[in-house]
N, CA, C and O of each residue as an XYZ file, in Angstrom:
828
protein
N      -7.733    -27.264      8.440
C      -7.121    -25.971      8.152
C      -6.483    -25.970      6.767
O      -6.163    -27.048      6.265
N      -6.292    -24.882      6.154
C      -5.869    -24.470      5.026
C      -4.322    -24.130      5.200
O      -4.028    -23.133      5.859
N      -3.291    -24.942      4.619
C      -2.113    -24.603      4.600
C      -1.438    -23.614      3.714
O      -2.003    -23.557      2.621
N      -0.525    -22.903      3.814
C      -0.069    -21.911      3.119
C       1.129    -22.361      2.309
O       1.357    -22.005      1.153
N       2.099    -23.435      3.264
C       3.427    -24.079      2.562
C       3.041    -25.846      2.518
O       2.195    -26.573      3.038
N       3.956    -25.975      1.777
C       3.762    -27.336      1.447
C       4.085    -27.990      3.054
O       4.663    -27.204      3.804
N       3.770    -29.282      3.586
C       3.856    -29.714      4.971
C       5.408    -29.849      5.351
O       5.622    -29.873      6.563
N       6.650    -29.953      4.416
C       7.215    -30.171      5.142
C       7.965    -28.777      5.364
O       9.193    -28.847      5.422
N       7.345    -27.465      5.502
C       8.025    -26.430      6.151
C       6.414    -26.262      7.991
O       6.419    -26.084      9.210
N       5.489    -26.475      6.921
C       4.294    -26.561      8.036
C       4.502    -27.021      9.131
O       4.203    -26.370     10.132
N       5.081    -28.294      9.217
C       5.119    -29.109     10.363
C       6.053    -28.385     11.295
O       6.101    -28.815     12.447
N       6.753    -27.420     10.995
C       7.486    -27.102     12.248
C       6.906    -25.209     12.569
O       7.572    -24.394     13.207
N       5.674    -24.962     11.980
C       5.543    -23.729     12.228
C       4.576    -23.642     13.646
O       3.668    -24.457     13.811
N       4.781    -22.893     14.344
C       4.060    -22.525     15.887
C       2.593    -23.270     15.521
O       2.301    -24.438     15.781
N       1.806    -22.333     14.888
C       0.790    -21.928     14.337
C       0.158    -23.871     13.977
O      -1.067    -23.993     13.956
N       0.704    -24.718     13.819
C       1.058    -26.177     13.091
C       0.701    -26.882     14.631
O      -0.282    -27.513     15.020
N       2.184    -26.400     15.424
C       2.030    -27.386     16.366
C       0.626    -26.848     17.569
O       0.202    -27.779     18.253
N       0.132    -25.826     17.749
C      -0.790    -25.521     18.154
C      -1.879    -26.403     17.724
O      -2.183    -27.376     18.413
N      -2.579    -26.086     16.466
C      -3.536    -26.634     16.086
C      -3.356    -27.813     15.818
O      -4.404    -28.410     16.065
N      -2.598    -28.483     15.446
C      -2.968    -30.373     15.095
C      -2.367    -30.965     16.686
O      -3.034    -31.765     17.342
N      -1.147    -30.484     17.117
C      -0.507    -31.379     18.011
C      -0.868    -30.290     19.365
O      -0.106    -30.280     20.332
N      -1.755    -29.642     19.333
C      -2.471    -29.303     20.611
C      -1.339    -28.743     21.802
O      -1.587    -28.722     23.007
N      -0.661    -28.510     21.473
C       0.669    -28.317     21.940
C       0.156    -26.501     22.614
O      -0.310    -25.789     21.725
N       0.214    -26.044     23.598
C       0.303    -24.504     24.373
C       1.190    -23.835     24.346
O       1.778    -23.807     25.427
N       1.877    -22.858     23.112
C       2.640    -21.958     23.531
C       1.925    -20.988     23.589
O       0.815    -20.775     23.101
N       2.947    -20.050     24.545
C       2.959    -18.738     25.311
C       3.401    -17.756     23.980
O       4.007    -18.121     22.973
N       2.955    -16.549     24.275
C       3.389    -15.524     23.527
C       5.043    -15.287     23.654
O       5.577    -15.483     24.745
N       5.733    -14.912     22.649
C       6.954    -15.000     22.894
C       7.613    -13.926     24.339
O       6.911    -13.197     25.040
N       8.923    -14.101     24.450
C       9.381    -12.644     25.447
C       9.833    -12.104     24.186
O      10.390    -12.645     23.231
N       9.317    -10.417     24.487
C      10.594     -9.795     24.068
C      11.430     -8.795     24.504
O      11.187     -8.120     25.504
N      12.465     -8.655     23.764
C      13.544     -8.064     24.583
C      13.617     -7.076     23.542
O      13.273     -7.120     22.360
N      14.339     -5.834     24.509
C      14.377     -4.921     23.817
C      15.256     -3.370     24.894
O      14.674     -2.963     25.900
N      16.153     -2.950     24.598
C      16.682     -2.173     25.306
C      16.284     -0.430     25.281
O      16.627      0.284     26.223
N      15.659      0.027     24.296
C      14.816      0.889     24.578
C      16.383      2.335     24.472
O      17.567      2.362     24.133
N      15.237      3.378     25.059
C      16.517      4.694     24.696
C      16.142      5.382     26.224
O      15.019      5.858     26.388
N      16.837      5.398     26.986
C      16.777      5.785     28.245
C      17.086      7.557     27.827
O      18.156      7.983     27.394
N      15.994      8.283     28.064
C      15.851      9.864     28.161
C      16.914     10.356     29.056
O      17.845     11.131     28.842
N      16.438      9.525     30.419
C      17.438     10.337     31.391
C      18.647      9.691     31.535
O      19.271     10.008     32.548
N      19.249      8.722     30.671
C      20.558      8.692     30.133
C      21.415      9.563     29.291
O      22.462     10.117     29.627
N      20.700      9.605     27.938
C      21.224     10.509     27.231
C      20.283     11.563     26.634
O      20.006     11.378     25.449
N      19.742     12.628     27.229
C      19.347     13.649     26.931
C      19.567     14.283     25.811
O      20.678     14.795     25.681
N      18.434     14.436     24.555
C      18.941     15.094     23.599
C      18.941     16.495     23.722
O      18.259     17.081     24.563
N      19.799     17.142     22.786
C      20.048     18.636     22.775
C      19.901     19.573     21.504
O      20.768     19.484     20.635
N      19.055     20.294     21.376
C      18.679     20.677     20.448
C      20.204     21.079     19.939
O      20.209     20.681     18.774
N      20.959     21.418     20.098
C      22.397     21.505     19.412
C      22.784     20.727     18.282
O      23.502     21.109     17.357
N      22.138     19.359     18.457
C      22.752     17.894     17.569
C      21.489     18.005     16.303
O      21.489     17.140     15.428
N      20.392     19.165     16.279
C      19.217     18.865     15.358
C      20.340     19.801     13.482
O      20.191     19.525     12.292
N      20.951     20.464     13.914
C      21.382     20.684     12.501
C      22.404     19.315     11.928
O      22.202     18.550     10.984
N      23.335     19.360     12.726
C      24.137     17.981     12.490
C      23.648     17.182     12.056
O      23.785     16.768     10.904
N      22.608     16.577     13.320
C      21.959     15.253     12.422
C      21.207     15.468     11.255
O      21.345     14.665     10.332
N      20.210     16.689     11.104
C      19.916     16.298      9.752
C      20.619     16.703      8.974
O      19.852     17.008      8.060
N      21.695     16.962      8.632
C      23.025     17.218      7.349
C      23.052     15.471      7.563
O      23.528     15.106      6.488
N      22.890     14.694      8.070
C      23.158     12.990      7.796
C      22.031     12.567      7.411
O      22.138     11.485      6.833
N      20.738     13.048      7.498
C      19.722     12.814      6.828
C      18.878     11.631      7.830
O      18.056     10.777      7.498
N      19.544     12.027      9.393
C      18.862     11.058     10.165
C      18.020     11.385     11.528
O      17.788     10.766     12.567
N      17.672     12.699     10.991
C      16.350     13.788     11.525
C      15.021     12.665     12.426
O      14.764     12.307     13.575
N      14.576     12.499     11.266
C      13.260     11.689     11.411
C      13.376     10.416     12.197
O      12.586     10.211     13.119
N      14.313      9.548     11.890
C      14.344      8.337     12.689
C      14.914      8.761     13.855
O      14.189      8.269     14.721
N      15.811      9.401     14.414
C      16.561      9.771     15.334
C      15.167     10.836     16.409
O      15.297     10.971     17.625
N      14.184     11.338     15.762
C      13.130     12.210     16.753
C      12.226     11.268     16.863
O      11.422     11.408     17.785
N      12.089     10.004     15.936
C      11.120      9.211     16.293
C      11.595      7.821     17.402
O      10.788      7.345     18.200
N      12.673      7.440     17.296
C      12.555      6.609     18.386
C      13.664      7.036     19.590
O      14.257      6.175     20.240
N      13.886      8.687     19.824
C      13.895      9.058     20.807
C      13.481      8.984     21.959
O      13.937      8.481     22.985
N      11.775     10.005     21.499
C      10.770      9.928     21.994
C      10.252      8.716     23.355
O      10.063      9.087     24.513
N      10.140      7.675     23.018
C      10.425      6.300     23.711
C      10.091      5.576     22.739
O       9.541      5.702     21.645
N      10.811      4.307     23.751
C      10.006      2.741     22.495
C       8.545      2.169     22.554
O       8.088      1.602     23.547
N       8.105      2.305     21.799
C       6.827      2.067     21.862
C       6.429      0.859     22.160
O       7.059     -0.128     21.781
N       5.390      0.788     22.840
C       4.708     -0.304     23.576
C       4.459     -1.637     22.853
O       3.673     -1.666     21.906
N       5.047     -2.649     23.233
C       5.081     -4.102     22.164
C       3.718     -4.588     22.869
O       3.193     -4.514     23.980
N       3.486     -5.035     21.813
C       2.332     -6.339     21.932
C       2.441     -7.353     21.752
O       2.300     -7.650     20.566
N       2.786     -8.671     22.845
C       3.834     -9.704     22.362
C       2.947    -10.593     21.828
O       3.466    -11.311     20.973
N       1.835    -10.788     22.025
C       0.773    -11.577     21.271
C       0.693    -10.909     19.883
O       1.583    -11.508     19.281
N       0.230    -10.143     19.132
C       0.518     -9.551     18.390
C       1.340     -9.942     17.030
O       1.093    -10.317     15.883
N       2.594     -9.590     17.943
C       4.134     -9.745     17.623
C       4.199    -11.154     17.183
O       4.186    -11.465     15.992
N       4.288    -12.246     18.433
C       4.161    -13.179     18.037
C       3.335    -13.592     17.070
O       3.950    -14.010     16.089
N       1.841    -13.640     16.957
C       1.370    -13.895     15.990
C       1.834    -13.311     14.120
O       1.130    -13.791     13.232
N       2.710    -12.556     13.800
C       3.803    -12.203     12.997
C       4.699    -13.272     12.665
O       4.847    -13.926     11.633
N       5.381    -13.297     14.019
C       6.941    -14.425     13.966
C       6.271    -15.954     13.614
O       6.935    -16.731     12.928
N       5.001    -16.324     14.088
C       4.065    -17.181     13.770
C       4.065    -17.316     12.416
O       4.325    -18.473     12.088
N       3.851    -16.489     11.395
C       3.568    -16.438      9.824
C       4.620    -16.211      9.078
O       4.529    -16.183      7.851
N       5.978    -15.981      9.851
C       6.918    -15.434      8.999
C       7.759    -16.057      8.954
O       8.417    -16.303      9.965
N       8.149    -16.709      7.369
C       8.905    -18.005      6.590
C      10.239    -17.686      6.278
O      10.333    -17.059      5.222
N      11.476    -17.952      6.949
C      12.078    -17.366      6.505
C      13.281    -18.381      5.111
O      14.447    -18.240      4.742
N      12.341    -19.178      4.812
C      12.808    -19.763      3.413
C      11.917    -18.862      2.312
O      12.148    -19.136      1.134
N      10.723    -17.605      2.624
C      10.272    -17.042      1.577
C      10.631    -15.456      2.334
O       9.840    -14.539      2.112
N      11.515    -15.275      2.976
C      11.597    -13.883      3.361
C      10.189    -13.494      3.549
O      10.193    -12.311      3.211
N       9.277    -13.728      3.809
C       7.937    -12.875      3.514
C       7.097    -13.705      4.927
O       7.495    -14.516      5.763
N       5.813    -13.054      4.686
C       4.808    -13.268      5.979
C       3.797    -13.910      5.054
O       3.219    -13.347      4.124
N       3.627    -15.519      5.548
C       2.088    -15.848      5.131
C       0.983    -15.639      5.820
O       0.860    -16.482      6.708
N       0.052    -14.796      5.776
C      -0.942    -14.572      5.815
C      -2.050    -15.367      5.041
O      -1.801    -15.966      3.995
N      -3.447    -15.329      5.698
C      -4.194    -15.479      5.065
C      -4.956    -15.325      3.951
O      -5.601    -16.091      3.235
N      -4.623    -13.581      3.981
C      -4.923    -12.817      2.828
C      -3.785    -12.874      1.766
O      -3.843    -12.751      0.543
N      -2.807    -13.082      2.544
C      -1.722    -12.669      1.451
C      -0.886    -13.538      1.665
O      -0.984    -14.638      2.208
N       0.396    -12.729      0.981
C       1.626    -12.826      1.259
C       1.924    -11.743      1.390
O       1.101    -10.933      0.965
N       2.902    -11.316      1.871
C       3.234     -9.712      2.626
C       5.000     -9.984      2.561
O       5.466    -10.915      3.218
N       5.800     -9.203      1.822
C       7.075     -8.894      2.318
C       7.811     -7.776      2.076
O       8.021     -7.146      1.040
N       8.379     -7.550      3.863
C       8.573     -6.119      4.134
C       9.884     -5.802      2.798
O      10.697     -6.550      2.256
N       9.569     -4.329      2.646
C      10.668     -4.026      1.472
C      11.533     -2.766      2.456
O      11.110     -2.468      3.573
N      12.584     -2.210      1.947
C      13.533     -0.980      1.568
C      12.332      0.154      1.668
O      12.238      0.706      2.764
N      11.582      0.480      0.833
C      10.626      1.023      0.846
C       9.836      1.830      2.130
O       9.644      3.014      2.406
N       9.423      0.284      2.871
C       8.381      0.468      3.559
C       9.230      0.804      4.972
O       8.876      1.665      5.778
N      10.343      0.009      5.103
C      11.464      0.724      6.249
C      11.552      2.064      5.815
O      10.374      2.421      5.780
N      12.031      2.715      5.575
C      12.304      4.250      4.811
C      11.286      4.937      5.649
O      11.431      5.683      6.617
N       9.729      4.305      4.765
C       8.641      4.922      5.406
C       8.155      5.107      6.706
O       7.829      6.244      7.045
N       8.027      3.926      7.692
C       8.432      3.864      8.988
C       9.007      4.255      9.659
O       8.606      4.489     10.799
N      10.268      4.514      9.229
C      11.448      5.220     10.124
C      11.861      6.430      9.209
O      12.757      7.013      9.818
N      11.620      7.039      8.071
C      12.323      7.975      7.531
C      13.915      7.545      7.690
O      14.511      8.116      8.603
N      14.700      6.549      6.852
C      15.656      6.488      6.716
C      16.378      6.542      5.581
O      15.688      5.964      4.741
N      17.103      6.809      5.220
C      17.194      7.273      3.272
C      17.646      6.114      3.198
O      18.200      5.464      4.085
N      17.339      5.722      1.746
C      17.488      4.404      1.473
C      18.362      4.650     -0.036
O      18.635      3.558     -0.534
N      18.735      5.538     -0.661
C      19.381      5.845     -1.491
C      20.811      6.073     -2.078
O      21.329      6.485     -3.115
N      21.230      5.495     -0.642
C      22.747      6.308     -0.865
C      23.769      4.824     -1.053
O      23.390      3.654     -1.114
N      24.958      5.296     -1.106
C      25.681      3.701     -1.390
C      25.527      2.949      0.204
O      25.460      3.592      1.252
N      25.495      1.599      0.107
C      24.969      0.546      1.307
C      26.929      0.917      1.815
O      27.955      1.398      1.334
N      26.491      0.380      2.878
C      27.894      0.600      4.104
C      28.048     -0.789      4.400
O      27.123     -1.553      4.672
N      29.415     -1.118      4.324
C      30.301     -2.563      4.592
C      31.320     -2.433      4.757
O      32.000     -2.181      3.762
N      32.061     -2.537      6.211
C      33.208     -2.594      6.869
C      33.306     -4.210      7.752
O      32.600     -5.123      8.180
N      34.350     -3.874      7.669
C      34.581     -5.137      8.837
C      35.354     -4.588     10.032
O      36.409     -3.980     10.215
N      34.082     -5.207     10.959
C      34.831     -4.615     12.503
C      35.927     -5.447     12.556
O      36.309     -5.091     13.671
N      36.800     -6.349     12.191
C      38.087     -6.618     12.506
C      39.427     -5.791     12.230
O      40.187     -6.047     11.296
N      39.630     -4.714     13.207
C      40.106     -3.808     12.821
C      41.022     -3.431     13.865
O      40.500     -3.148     14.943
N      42.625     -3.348     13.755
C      43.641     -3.163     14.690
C      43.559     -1.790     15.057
O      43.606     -1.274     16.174
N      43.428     -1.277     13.911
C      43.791      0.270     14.494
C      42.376      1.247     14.656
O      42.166      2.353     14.156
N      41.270      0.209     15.763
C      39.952      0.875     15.426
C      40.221      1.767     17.068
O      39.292      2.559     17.230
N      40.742      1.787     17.676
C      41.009      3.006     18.867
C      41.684      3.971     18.440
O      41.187      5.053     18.754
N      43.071      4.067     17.563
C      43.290      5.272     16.639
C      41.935      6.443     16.082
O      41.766      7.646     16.284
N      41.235      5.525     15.403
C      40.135      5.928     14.651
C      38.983      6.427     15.717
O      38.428      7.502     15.485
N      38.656      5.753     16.748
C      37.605      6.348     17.122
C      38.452      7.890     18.309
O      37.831      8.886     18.679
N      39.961      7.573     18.634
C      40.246      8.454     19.354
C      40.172     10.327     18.418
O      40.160     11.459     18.900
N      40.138      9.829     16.971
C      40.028     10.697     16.401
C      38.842     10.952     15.848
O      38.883     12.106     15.421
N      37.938     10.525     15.664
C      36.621     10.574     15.617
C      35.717     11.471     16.809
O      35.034     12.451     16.514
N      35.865     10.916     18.222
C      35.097     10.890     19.103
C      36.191     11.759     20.249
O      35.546     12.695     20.723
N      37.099     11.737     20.611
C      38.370     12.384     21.321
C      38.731     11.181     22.490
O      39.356     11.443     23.517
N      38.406     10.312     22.269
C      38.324      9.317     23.475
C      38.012      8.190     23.122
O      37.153      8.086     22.247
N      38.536      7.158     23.619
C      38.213      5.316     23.596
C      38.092      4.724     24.995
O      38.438      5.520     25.868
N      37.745      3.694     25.373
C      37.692      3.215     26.484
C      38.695      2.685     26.965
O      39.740      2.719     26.315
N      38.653      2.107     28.124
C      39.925      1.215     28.712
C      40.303      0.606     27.841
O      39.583      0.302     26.889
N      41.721      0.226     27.970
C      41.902     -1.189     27.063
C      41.575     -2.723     28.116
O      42.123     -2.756     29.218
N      40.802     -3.748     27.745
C      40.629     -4.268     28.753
C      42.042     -5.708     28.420
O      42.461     -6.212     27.378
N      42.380     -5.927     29.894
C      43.422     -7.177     30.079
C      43.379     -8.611     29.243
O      44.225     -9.084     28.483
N      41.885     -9.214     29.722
C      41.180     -9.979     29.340
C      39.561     -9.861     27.963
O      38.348     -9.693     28.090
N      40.423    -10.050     26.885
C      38.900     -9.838     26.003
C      38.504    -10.769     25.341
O      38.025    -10.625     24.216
N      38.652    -11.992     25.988
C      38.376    -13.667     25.568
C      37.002    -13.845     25.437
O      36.430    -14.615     24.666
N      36.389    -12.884     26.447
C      34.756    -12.927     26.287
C      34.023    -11.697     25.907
O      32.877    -11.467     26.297
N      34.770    -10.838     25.067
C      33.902    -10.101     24.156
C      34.113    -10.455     22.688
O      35.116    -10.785     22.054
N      32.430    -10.221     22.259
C      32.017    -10.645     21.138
C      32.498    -10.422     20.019
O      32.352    -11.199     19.074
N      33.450     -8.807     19.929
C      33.579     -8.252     18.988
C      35.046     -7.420     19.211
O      35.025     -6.605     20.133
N      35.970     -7.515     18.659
C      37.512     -7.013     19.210
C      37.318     -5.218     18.990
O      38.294     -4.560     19.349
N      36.309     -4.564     18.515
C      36.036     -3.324     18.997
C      34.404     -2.494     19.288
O      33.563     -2.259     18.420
N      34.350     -2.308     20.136
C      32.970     -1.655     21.033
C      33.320     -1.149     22.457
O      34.371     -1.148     23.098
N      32.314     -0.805     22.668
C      32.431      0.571     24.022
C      30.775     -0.036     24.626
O      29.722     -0.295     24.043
N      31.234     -0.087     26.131
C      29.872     -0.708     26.838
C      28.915      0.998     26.788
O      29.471      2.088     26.915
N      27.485      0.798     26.585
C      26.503      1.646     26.634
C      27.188      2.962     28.266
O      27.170      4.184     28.411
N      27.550      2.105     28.900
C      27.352      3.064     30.343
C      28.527      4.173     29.846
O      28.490      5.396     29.979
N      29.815      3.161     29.093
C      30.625      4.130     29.089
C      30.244      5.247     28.351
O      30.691      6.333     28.722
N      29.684      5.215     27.611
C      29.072      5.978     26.707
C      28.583      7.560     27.302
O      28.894      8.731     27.088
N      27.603      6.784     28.198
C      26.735      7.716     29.420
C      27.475      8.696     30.149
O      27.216      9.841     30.518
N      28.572      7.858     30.272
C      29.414      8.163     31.196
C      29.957      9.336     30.745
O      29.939     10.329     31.473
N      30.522      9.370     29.454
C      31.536      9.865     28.724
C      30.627     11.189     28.209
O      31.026     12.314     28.511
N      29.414     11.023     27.437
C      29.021     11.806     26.714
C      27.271     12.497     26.761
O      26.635     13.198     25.974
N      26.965     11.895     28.061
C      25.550     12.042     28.507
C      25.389     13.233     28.588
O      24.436     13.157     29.364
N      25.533     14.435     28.422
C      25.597     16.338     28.389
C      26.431     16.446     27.754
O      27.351     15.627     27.751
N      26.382     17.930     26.685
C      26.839     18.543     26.294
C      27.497     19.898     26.646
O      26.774     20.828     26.286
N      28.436     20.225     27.131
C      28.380     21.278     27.851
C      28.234     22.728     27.150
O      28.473     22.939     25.961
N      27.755     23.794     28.189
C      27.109     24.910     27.390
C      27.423     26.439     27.839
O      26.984     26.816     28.926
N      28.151     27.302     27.048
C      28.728     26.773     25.925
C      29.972     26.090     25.774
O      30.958     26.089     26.512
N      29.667     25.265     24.239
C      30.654     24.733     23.778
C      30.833     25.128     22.652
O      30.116     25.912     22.031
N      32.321     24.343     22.114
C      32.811     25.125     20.616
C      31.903     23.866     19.643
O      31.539     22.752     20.019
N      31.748     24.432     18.489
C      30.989     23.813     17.588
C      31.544     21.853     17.465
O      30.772     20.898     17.552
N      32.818     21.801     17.284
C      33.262     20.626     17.285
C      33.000     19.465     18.415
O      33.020     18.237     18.321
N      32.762     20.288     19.453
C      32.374     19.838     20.670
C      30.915     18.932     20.483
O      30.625     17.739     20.564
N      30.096     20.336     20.154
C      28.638     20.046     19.938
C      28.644     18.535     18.313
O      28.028     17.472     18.386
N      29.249     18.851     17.464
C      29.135     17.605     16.411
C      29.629     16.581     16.901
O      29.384     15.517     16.332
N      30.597     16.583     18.280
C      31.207     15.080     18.419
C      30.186     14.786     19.284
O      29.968     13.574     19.301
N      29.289     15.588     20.200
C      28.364     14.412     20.640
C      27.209     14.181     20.562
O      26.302     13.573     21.130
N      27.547     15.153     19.251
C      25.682     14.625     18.189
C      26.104     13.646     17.652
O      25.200     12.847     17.408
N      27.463     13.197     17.226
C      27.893     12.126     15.934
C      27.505     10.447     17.422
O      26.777      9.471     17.236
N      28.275     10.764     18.598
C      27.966      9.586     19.809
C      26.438      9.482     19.992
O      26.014      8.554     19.302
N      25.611     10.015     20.575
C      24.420     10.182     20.488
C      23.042      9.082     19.585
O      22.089      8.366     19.892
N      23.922      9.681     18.078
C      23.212      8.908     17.284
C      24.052      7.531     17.346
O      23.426      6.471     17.352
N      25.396      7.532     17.389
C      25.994      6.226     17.441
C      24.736      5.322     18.875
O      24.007      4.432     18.438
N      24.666      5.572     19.993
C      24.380      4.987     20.754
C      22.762      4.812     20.818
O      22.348      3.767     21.320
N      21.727      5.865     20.292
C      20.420      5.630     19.637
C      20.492      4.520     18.794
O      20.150      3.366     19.050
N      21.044      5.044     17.604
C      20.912      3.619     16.830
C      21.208      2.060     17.162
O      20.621      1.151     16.574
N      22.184      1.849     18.171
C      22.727      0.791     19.123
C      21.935      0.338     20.162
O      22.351     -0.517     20.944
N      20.804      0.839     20.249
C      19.934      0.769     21.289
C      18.739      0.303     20.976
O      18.052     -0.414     21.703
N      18.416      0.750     19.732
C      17.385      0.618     19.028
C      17.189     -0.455     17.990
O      16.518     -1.448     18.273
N      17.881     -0.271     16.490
C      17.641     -0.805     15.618
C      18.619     -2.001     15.472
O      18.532     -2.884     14.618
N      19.695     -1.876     16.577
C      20.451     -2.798     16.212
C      21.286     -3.116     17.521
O      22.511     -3.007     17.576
N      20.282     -3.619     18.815
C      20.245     -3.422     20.088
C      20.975     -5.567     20.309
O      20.887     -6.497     19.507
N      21.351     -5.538     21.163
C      22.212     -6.687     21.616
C      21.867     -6.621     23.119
O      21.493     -5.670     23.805
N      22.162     -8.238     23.505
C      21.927     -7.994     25.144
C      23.308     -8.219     25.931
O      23.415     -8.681     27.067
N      24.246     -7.832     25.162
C      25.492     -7.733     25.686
C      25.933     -6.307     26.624
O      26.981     -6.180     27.257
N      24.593     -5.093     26.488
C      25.357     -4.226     26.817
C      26.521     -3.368     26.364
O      27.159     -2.508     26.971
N      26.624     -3.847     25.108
C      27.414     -2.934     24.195
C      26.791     -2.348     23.349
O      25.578     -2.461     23.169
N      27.914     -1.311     22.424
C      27.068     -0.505     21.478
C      27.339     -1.306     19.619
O      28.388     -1.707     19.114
N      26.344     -1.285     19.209
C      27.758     -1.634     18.170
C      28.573     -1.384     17.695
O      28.740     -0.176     17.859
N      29.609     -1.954     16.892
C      30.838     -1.915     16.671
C      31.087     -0.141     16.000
O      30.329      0.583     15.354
N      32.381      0.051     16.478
C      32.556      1.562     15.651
C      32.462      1.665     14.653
O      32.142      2.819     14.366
N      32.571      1.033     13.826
C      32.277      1.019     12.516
C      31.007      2.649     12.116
O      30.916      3.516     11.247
N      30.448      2.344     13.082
C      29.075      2.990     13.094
C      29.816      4.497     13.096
O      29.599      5.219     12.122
N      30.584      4.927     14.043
C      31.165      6.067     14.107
C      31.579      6.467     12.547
O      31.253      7.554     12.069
N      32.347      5.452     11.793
C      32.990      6.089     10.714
C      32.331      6.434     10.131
O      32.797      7.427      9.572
N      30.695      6.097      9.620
C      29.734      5.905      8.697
C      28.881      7.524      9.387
O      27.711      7.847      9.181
N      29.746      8.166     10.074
C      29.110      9.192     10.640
C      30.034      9.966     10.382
O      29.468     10.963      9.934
N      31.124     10.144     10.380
C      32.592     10.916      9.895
C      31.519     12.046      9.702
O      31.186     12.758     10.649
N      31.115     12.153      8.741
C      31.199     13.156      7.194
C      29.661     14.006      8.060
O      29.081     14.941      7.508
């Protein structure tokens, strides 16, 4: 066989131990939490809102559902992809995904100033009580959560799964602004903790 990296990144790639050391792996699992419809029902109410954020397109596209993985596929990807060259060796190529080609895929603007907060944040229930009109329990014990502020998915459901009709306009933007908080948490930046991510996400929705 024709190597792509010098051997000592080779020797530990799937693709390596398959062919010389005869070795059988399985296609990977993957995981993936998906956007439950009959959780949170979208409402045509949240389509002006969201696109004044410019997050129209990604937000109608992985609504819709998550599309069907192909873990062979897939794997054969995670198989080629170096992450001492950020990029995918291929046969033909080299291939690495850009800014660009996300944008294109998902329609996400890629233009605006990048977002950096730190969820370590005391007064992040202030903020989301004013953001969102509501925070969750405070819990007793939070030795075993990951992150000192987030809201579990159900509460979410719980809290903001309908819009009621009618409502006053502020109504309708606070749970187009949750909505997309919990799409995007589900989707692009999904955890198997059952949480959403950090609020942070809310603030970056303020406006």
């Amino acid at each position: 066989m024709v190597w792509l990296l010098e051997d000592y990144y080779d020797h530990e790639d799937r693709a390596y131990l398959m062919a010389e050391n005869h070795m059988r792996l399985r296609p990977l699992k993957l995981r993936t939490h998906g956007v439950s419809l009959n959780d949170m029902s979208y409402d045509e109410r949240y389509t002006e809102y969201i696109k004044r954020l410019g997050l129209l397109p990604v937000i109608t596209l992985v609504s819709r559902s998550t599309p069907n993985l192909n873990a062979a596929a897939i794997t054969a990807l995670v198989d080629r992809w170096r992450p001492e060259t950020h990029t995918f060796h291929l046969r033909t190529g080299k291939i690495t995904p850009t800014l660009q080609d996300v944008s294109m895929i998902f329609g996400l603007p890629i233009a605006r100033e990048p977002l950096c907060m730190s969820i370590d944040f005391d007064g992040w229930r202030n903020a989301m009580q004013l953001l969102i009109g509501m925070t969750p329990e405070e819990l007793e014990d939070r030795s075993k959560d990951r992150v000192p502020a987030d809201a579990t998915y159900a509460w979410i459901v719980e809290n903001f799964a309908h819009c009621s009709n009618p409502a006053e306009v502020e109504v309708i933007e606070t749970h187009a602004r949750v909505y997309v908080w919990y799409v995007l948490s589900r989707t692009l930046f999904a955890n198997s903790g059952g949480r959403t991510a950090p609020w942070m996400w809310l603030k970056a929705l303020e406006n």
